[in-house]
Steps between C-alpha positions, in 0.01 A plus 500: 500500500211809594709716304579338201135453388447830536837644328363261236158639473671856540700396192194331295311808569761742368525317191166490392477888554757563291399184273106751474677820497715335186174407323316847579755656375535303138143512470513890552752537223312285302213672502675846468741426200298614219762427243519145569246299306239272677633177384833592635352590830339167501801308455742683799208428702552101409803546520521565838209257612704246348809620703314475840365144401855389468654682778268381742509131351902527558472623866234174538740272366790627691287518804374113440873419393646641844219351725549145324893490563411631916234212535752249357794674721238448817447172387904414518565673811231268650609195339886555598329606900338186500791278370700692791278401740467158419930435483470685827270295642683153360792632678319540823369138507809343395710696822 
């Protein structure tokens, strides 16, 4: 379990590097590009905010989405334990 949490934090970290290093290097050609007008410039920059917004809202929602359908899959594993138990235990009186 030690090892997952940090793979995942391994991962997470690697990601946002190359999630900064992604936005360094548009804003560098942004500012370089001397042909492109300012207005352009301004809208591949929302453009790209916008993108993040919605990538990270999809990886909530999946993230949410998966976590929901484990706590209802713990919640049925229980349930069917406990039913076990009690048939077992029914059987076990009646002998």
């Amino acid at each position: 379990m030690f090892t997952d949490n940090t793979d995942n934090k391994l991962i997470i970290f690697l990601n946002s590097a190359g999630v900064a290093i992604a936005y360094a290097m548009l804003g560098i050609s942004l500012w370089l590009s001397t042909e492109v007008p300012l207005a352009t410039k301004g809208f591949w920059a929302m453009a790209v905010l916008l993108l993040t917004l919605s990538l990270v809202n999809v990886v909530k929602y999946r993230f949410d989405h998966r976590s929901s359908e484990d706590r209802i899959r713990k919640i049925e594993e229980a349930r069917n334990e406990r039913l076990l138990e009690d048939a077992l235990l029914d059987a076990k009186q009646d002998l």
